[in-house]
N, C-alpha and C positions, 0 to 999 in steps of 0.2 A: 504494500500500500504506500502509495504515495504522499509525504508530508505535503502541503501547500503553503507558506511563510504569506503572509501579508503587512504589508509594508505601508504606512499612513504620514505621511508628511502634511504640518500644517506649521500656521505662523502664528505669532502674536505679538503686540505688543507688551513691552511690562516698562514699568518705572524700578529701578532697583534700591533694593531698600538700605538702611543706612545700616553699617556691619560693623560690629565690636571684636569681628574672632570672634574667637570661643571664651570673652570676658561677659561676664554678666553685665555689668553695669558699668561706665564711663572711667577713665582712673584719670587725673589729674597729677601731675607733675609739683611735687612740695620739695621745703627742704625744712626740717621742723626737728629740732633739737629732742629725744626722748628719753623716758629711761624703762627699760622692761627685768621684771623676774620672774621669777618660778612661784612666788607667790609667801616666800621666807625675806628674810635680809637681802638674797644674793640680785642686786639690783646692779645692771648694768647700764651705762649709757650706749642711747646708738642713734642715729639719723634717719627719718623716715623720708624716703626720695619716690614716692608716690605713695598716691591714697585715691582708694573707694569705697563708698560706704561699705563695701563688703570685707575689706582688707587692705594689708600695705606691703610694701616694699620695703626694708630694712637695709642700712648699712651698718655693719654690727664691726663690732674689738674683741669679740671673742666668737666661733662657731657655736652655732644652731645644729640641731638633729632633725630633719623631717618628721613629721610627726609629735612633737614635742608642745605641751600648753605651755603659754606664758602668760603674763600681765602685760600690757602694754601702757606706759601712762604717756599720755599727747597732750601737750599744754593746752590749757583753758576748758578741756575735758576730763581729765581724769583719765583712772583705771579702765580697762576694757582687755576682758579674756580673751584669745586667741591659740589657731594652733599652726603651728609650720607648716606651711604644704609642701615645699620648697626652699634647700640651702642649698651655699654654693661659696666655697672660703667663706669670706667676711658676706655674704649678703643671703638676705632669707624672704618669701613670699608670705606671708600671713593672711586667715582668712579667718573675720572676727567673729566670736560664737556668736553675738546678738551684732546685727548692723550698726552703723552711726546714722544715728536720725539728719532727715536732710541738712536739718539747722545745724546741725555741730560739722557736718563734710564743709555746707558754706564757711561756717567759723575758721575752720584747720585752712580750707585754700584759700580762703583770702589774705593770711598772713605774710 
């Protein structure tokens, strides 16, 4: 028996939509003095060089483990839990267990 394949070309218009990757939400370019721990005394400094409401970019002084909770504290907001998604030497990806409300993301990037 013979297969038959059929074949359907047609056209269309589209507008293309506005694409983030594979990022959830917008990230914004900062440079914001911080200091993050494990949630004891052991409190280090490090530099957030972007931010999304959903998470940040870390320039760190000491290594991160992927996987790993910390504290993040970000001036004029405070404390905010997070876990590593991503290290790499001195620089880590975080992605924050509760989001930052829109008003504190405007707060952080407008500084």
């Amino acid at each position: 028996m013979a297969t038959q394949l059929r074949c359907a070309i047609f056209a269309a218009e589209f507008e293309p939509a506005e694409s983030l990757g594979w990022r959830r939400t917008p990230r914004a370019p900062v440079s914001l003095n911080a200091k993050m721990g494990r949630g004891g005394l052991d409190r280090a400094l490090c530099r957030v060089t972007d931010l999304s409401i959903n998470g940040a970019r870390l320039q760190t002084y000491s290594e991160l483990r992927t996987g790993a909770r910390i504290r993040l504290t970000l001036p004029s907001i405070g404390q905010c839990s997070a876990r590593v998604v991503w290290a790499h030497d001195f620089e880590a990806g975080l992605e924050f267990q509760t989001p930052l409300a829109p008003e504190e993301f405007d707060l952080l990037t407008a500084q």
